[in-house]
C-alpha positions as CSV (number, residue, x, y, z in Angstrom):
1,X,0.0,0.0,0.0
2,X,1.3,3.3,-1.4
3,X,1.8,6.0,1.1
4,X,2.3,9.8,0.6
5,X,5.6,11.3,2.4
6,X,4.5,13.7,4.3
7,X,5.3,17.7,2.7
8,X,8.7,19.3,3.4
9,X,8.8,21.8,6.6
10,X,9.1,25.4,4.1
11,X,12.5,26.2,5.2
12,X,11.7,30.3,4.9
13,X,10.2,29.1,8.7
14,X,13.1,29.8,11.5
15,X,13.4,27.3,14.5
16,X,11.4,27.9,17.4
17,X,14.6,29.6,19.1
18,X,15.4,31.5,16.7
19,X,14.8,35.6,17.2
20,X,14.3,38.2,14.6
21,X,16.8,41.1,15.1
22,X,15.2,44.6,14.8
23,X,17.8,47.2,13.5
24,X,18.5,50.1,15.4
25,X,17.2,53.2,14.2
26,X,20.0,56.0,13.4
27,X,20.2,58.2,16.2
28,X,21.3,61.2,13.8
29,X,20.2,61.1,10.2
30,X,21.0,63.5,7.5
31,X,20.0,64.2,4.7
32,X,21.0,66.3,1.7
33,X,22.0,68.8,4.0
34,X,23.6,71.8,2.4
35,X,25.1,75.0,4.0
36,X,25.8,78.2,2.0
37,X,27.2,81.8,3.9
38,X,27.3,85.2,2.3
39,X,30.5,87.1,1.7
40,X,29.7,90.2,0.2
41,X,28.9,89.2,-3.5
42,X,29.6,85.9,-3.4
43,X,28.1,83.3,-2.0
44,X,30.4,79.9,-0.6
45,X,28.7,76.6,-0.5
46,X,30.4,75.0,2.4
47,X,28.4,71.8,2.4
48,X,26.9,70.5,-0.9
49,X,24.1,68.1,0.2
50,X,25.3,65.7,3.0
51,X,23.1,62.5,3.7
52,X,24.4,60.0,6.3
53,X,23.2,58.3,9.5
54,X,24.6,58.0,13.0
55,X,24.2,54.6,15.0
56,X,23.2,55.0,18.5
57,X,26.6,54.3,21.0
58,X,28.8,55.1,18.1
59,X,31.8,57.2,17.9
60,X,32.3,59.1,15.0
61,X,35.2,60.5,13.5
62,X,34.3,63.5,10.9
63,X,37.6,64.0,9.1
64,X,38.6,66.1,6.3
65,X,41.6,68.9,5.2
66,X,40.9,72.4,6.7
67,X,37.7,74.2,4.8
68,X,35.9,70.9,4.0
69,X,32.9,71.6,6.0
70,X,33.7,69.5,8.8
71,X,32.7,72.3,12.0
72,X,29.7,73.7,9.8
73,X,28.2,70.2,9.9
74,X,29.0,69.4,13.7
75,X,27.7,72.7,14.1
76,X,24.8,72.0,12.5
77,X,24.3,68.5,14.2
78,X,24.0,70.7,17.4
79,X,21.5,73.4,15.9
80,X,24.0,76.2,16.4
81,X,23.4,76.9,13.1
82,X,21.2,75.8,10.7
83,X,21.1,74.8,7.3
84,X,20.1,76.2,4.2
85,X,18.5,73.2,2.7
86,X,18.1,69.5,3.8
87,X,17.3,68.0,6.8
88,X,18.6,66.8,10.2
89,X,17.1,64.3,12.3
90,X,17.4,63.4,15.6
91,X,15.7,60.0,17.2
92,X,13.4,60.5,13.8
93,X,12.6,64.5,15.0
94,X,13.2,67.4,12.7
95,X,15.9,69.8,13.8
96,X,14.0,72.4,11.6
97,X,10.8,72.2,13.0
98,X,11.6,72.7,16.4
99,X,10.7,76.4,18.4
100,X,13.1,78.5,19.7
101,X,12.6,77.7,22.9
102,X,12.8,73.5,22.2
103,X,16.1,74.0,20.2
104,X,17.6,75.8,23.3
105,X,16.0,72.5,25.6
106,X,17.8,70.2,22.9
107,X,21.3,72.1,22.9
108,X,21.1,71.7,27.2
109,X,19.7,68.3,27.6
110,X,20.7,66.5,24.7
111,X,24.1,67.6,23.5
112,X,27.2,67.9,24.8
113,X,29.9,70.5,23.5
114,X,33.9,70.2,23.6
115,X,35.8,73.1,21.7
116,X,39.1,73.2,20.9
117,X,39.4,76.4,22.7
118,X,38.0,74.5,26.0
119,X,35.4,77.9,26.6
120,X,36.1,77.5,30.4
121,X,34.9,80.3,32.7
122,X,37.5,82.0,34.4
123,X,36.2,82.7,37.3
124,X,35.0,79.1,38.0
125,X,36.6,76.7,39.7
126,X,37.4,72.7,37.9
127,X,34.2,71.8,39.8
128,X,31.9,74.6,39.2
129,X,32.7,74.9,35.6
130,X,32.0,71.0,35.3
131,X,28.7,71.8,37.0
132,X,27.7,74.9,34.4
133,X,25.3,73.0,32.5
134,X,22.9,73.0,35.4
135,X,23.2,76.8,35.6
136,X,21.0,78.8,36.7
137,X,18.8,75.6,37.7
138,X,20.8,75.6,41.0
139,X,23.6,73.0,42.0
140,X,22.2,69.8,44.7
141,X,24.6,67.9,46.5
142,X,24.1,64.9,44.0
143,X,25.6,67.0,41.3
144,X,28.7,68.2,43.3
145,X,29.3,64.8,44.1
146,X,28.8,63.3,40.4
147,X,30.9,66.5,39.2
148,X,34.2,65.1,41.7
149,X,33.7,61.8,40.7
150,X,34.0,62.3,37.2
151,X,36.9,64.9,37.6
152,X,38.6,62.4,39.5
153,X,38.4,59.3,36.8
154,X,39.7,61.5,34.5
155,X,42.9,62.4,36.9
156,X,41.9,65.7,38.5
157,X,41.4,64.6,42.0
158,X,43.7,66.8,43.0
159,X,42.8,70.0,41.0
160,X,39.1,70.2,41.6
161,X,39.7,73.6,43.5
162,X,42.0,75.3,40.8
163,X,41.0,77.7,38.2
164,X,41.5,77.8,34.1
165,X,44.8,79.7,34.7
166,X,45.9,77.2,37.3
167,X,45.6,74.5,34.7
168,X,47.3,72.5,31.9
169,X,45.8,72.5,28.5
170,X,45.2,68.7,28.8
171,X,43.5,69.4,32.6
172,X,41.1,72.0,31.0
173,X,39.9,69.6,28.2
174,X,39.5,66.8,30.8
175,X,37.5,69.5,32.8
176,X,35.6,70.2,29.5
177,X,35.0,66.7,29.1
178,X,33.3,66.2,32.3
179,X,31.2,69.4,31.8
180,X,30.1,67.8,28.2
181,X,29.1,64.8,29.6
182,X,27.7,65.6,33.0
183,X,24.0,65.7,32.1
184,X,24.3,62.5,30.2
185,X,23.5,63.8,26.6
186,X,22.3,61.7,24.1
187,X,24.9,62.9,22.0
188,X,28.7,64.7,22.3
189,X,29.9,66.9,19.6
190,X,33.7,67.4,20.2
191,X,35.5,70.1,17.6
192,X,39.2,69.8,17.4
193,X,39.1,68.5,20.8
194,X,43.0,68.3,20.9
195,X,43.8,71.1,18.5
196,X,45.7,72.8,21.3
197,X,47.5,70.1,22.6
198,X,50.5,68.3,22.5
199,X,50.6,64.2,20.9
200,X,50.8,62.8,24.3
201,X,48.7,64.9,26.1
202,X,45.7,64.5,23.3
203,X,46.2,60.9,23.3
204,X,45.7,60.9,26.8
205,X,42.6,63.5,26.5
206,X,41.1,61.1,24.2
207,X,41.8,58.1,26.0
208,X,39.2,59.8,29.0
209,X,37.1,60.6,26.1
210,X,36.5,57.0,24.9
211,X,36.4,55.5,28.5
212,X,33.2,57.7,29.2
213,X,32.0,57.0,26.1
214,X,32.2,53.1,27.1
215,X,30.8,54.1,30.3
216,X,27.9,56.1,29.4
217,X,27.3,54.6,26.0
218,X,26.5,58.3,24.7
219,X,26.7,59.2,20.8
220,X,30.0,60.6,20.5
221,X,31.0,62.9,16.8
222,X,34.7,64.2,16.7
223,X,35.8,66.9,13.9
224,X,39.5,66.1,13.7
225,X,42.8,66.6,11.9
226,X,44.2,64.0,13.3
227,X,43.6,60.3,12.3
228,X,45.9,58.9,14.5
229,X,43.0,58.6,17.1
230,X,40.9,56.6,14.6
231,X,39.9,52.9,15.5
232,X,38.6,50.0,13.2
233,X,35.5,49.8,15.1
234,X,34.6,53.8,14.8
235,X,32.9,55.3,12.0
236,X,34.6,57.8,9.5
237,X,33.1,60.7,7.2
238,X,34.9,61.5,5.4
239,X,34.3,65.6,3.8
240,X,35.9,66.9,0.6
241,X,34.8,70.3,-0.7
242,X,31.6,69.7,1.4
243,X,30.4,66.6,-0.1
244,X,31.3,63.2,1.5
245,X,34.7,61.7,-0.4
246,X,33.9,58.0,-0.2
247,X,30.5,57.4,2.0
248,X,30.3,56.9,5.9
């Protein structure tokens, strides 16, 4: 007696354990950004329609030679400015729809800033200028106590009380490190961040840099001149004449 073999299991059909990854949406994602500025007659198109996206818990190198556009985009990223066509997006919200008064929110609650020029205020102490973001909110003991313990895993235990003036270069870009990252931001926008340093002291700079990065898992995008500081697990755009040269 003839019997039918029973149909093949369709083998489109996963095993029972198996799970079905859902990508990560980008955290930043642009698109055909461009950003033109006015010099008398002329007009100089310093980014020529820029479209990329930013994983969450990456860091991102934006690298480039001097003019490429490569501050005008951070810049952009963190709605100092903003640009003459395209769009940004952040967590899937436009940058260019938001009020005055939510782009302000989003530059204190969601960005950090690190300038090559470390923008300390004089008059401030290693602590209080690592506690400016919460200004003029008012400082609680929690935050003096985060503030120490973050100037003191990146080495300035004993400098907390000194001043810009009583600091290295390399102390006052740790101290602007902690000041970027204090609020945890979704995202860190670092420009030049060792421009004014020495080799060893930026490697060192950025060696703080990545370990808060690991620590916090924020978004972290660095304009530099410098590839040295470049790892094969960080992500590189890469900015000629205000286009990208060869993708993300």
């Amino acid at each position: 007696m003839e019997t039918t073999p029973a149909p093949e299991k369709s083998r489109r059909s996963p095993p029972q354990h198996e799970t079905t990854r859902v990508p990560s949406l980008p955290v930043i994602k642009l698109c055909e950004v461009t950003k033109s500025h006015r010099h008398g007659p002329n007009e100089v198109r310093a980014l020529r329609g820029i479209s990329a996206e930013i994983e969450p818990g990456s860091f991102t190198f934006i690298v480039g030679p001097s003019g490429s556009g490569k501050s005008t985009l951070l810049y952009l990223i963190g709605a100092l400015d903003e640009p003459s066509s395209g769009e940004i997006l952040v967590d899937d919200r436009p940058l260019s729809r938001l009020t005055t008064a939510q782009r302000d929110k989003y530059r204190r609650n969601d960005v950090g800033f690190i300038f090559q020029n470390f923008n300390l205020l004089a008059n401030l102490t290693a602590v209080e200028n690592a506690l400016v973001p919460f200004l003029p909110a008012g400082i609680s003991a929690e935050m003096r106590r985060r503030a120490v313990e973050l100037l003191t895993q990146v080495g300035l235990k004993n400098r907390l009380d000194h001043r810009p003036n009583e600091l290295s270069g390399g102390e006052q870009q740790r101290v602007a490190i902690v000041r970027a990252v204090m609020k945890k931001p979704k995202i860190v926008l670092a420009d030049e961040p060792t421009g004014e340093l020495d080799s060893a002291t930026g490697a060192e700079v950025f060696g703080h840099l990545r370990r808060l990065h690991e620590e916090q898992r924020t978004t972290v995008l660095v304009v530099t001149h410098d590839q040295r500081y470049i790892t094969p697990s960080d992500s590189v755009l890469r900015l000629q004449d205000g286009t990208l040269a060869d993708g993300v």
